[in-house]
C-alpha positions as CSV (number, residue, x, y, z in Angstrom):
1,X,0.0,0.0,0.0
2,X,1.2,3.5,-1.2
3,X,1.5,6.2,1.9
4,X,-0.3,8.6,0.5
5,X,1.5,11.5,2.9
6,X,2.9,14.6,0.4
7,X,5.5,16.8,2.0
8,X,4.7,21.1,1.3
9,X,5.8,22.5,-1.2
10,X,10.0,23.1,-1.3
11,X,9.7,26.0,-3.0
12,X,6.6,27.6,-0.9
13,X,5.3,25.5,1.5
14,X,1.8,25.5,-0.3
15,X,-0.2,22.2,0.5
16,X,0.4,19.4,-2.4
17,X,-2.2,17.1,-3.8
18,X,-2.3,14.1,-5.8
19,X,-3.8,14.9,-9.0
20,X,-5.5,12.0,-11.2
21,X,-3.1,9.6,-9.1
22,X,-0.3,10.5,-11.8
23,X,0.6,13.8,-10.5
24,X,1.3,16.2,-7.5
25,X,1.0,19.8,-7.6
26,X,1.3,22.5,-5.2
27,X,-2.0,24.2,-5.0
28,X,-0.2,27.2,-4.3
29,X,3.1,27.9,-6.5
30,X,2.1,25.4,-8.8
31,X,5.1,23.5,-8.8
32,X,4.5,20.1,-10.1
33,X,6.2,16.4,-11.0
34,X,6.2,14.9,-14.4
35,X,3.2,13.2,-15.1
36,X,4.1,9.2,-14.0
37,X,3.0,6.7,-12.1
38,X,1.5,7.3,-8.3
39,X,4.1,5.7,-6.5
40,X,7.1,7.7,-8.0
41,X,5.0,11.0,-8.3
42,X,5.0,10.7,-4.8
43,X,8.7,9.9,-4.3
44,X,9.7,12.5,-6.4
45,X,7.4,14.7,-4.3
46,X,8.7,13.7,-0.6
47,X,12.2,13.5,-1.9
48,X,14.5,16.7,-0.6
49,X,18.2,17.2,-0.2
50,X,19.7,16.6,3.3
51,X,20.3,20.5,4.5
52,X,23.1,21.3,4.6
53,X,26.5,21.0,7.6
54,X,26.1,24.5,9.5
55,X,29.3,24.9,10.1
56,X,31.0,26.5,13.5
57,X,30.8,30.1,13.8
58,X,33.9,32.0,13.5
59,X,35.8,32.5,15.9
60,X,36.5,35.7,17.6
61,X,39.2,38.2,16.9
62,X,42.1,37.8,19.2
63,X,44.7,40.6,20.7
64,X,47.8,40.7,19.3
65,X,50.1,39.8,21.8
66,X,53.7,42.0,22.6
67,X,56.3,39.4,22.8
């Protein structure tokens, strides 16, 4: 059985639907997938890239030092 569960949108966090089972659209933006089959509309749908590494924040100035 297909989890029917869309993600928002990526680009606008509209709601998504499932159109005619071989689509999903963003009801707001619409932002769509290629018209396939329901279980890799879907897929394509959910999918997003992992975020990405926050890195450390810099670190702060130091004195110079008299040596």
């Amino acid at each position: 059985m297909t989890d029917h569960t869309l993600l928002p949108c990526p680009f606008c966090g509209g709601e998504a639907h499932l159109f005619d089972g071989y689509w999903v659209e963003c009801t707001k933006c619409g932002c769509q997938t290629p018209e396939t089959f329901e279980e890799v509309a879907i897929s394509a749908w959910n999918r997003r890239t992992p975020p990405a590494a926050v890195s450390a924040a810099p670190a702060a100035p130091t004195e110079a030092r008299d040596e």
